[in-house]
N, C-alpha and C positions, 0 to 999 in steps of 0.2 A: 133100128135106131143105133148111131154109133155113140160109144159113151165116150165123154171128155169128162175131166173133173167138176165140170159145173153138173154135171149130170148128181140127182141124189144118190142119196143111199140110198132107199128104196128104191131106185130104176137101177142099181149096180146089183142087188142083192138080187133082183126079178129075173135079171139079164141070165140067159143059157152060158156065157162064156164068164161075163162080169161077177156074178153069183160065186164060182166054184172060186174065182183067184181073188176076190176080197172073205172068203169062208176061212180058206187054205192062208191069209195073213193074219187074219185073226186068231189061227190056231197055231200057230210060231209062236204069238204070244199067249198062248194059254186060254184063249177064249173062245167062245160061243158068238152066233149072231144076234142072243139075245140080247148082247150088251148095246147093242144098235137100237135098239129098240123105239129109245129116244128121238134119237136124231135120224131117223128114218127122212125124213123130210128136207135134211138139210144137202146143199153141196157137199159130195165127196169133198172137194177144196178145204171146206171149213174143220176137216179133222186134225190139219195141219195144226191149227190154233188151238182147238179144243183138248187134243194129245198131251198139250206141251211137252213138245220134244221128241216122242215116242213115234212118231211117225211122220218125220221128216218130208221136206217135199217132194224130195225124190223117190220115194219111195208110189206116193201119188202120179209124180208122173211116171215112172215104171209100171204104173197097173195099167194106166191109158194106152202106154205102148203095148201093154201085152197082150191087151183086149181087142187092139187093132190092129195087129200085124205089124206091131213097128213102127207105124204110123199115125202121129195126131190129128185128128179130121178138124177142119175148120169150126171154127164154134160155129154154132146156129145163134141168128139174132135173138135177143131179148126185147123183151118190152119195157122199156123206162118206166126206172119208180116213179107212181102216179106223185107227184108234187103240188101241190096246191098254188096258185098264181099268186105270190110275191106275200103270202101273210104278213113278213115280218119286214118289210118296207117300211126305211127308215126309223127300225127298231134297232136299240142295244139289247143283247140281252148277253149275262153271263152264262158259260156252263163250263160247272167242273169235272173232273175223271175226263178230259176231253183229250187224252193221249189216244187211247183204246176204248175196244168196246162201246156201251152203250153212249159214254159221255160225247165220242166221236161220233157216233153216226147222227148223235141230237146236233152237234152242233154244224157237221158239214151238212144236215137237211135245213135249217136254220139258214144258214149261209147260201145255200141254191136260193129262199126265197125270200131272201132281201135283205135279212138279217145283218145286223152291222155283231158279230161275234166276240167276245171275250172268254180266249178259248184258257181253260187252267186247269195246270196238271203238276204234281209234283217230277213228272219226269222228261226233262227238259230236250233230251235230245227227241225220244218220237213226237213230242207237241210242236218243236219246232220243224219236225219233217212235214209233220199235218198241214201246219200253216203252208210252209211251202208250196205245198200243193192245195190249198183248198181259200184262201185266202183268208184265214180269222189271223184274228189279232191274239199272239201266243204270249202268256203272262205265264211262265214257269214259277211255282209257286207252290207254299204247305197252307191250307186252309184252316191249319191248327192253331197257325202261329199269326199273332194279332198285326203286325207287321205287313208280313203279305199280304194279308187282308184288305190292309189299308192302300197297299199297292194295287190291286184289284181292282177295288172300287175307283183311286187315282184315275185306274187307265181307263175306265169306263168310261167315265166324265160325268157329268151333272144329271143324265139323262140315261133314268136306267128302267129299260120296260120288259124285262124279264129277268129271273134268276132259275136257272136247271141245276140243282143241288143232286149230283151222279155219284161223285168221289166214295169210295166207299170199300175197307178190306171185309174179309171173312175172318171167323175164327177157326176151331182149331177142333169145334164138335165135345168139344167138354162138356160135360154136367156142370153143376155147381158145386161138388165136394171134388173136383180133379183139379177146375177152373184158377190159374193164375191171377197175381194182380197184372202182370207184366201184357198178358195176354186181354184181360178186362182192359185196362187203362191203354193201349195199343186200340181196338175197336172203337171205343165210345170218345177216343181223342178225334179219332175220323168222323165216324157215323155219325155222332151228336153233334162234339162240340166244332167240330167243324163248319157241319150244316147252322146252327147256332150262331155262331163266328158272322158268318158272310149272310145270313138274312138280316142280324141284327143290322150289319153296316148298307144295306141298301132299301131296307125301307123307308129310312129317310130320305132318299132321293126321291122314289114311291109315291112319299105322305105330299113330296112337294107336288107331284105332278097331279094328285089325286086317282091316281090307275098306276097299274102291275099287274104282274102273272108271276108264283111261285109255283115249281114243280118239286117235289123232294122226290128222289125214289128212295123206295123202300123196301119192300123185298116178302116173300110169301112165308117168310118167316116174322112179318110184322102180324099177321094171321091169325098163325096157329102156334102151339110148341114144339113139334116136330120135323121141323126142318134142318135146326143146325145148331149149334150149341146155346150156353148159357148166356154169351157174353153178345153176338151175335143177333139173339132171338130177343135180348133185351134193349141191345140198342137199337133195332129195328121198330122197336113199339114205342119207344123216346123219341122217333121220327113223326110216329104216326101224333103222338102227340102234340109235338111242336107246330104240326101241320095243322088241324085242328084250332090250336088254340090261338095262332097268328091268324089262321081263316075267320075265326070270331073275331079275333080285337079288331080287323085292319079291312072286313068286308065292307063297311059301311064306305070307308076309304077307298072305294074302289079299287082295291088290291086282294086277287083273287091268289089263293092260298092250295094246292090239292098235291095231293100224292099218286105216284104210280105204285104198284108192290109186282114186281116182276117174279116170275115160276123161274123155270129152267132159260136158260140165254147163255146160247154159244160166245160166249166172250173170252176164253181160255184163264179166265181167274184163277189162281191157283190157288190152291188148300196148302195152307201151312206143312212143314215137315213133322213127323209124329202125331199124326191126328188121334185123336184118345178112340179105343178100340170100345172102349165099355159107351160112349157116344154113339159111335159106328153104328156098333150092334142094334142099340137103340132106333136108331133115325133108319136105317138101312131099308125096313122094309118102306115104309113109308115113302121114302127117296123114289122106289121101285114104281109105283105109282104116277110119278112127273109124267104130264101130258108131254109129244112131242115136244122137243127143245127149238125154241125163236133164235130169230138171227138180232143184233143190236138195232139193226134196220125196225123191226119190227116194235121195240120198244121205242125207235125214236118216233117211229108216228103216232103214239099213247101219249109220250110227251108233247110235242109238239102240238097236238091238239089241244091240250090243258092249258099251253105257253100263250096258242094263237085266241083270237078271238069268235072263233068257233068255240068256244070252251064259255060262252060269256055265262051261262047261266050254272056255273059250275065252281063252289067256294067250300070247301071242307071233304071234297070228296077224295075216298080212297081208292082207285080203280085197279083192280084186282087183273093187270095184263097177261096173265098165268096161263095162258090154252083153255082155260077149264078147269084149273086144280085146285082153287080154292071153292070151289062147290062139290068134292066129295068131300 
């Protein structure tokens, strides 16, 4: 079998040729195969993103050429992501963080199946590259700030049959005796009150139509306490509750309310500069543990299902998309 970049990591690590010359770049920088461990599953490709930075693409394609003589072999066909026929026909729905990662792959699956999209991101030039190529409608925009919000909902129009609540930083892995206010009030402007922000403004579209779908993600750290820091682990559980409790008020109103809480997702997020060490230490084994790491692809069809109405008997649920890792 000749390997290309779509080829895994596990089929590059297995490979008699593939195996020694991604071993042997690993150990340039200092490492073992075990750090693969993870993302065994995933495309060589996606380490480009997951890196940031550290492994450039060319570097990816130098290993295909090494592995083949110099030579890139034709990809071999795939099988199209299985897509559902048209769910979201003649549907609005918002989704934010829809630059990268997960917020993108929910809203360009959305957009294949009928979805009229209200794509928003605070970063305006890759949201408007997305549009370009995938056809939603791009609202560059801070979810924080009550303004844009109201620009949102604006471009939305009167008719809104979904909201995908993605946008979302990380923290910094602090405790609470290291943890900043800069770094607390940074998190919980995003995760909470942002999420907060933009449900409050479109459930009265919602209430008028009497039917919706709310999706919040939230993250495996809305779980447990060891996954990531103070500020992080706590607004992640501020998620779970607003999901919950809007699920109660607004179920009768046919407006269905759920959470996704995602594991490990190749989305190349980046961790803050000086992650606190006495954190690390803490969370590190535990970390160690993560089931294989998912592709964004994989959480958009957890949401998506929630969004569409295959989800219909489905109001306050928290779905644990994790591989597995929230049942150890």
């Amino acid at each position: 079998m000749a390997l290309t970049a779509a080829s895994t990591v596990g089929e590059w690590l297995d490979h008699p040729d593939g195996g020694p010359a991604l071993r042997e770049l690993l150990g340039r920088g200092g490492f073992d195969e075990s750090v693969l461990a993870p993302v065994r599953q995933l495309p060589l490709q996606q380490m480009v993103a997951l890196s940031q930075g550290r492994i450039p693409q060319e570097v990816v394609d130098g290993l295909v050429l090494r592995v083949n003589d110099g030579v890139v072999p034709e990809p071999e066909e795939t099988a199209e992501e299985p897509v559902a026929a048209q769910r979201f026909a003649g549907r609005t729905v918002i989704v934010t963080g829809a630059a990268s990662g997960i917020g993108r792959a929910t809203a360009a699956r959305i957009a294949r199946e009928g979805g009229r999209v209200i794509a928003v991101d605070i970063s305006e030039e890759k949201l408007k590259e997305f549009a370009a190529e995938s056809g939603v409608i791009a609202v560059p925009a801070d979810i924080t700030d009550d303004e844009d919000v109201a620009r949102i909902v604006a471009t939305a129009g009167e008719r809104i049959d979904g909201l995908a609540n993605v946008a979302g930083v990380v923290d910094d892995f602090t405790p609470i005796h290291e943890a900043s206010d800069a770094i607390w009030e940074r998190v919980f402007a995003v995760n909470v009150n942002g999420v907060f922000k933009l449900t409050r403004a479109v459930v009265p579209a919602m209430l008028r139509a009497n039917r919706g779908a709310i999706v919040n993600v939230a993250s495996e750290a809305a779980l447990r306490g060891n996954a990531a820091g103070v500020a992080y682990t706590a607004s992640k559980h501020a998620v779970i509750g607003i999901t919950r409790n809007t699920a109660f008020m607004y179920g009768p109103r046919g407006i269905r309310t759920n959470a996704v809480a995602p594991g490990g997702v190749a989305t190349g997020m980046a961790q803050p500069p000086n992650a606190s060490a006495f954190g690390q230490e803490r969370t590190g084994p535990f970390l160690r543990l993560i089931p294989p790491v998912a592709l964004p692809e994989h959480l958009a069809a957890s949401i998506t299902f929630l969004l569409s109405d295959d989800g219909v008997n489905l109001n306050g649920v928290v779905l644990p998309s994790d591989g597995g890792w929230s049942v150890q």
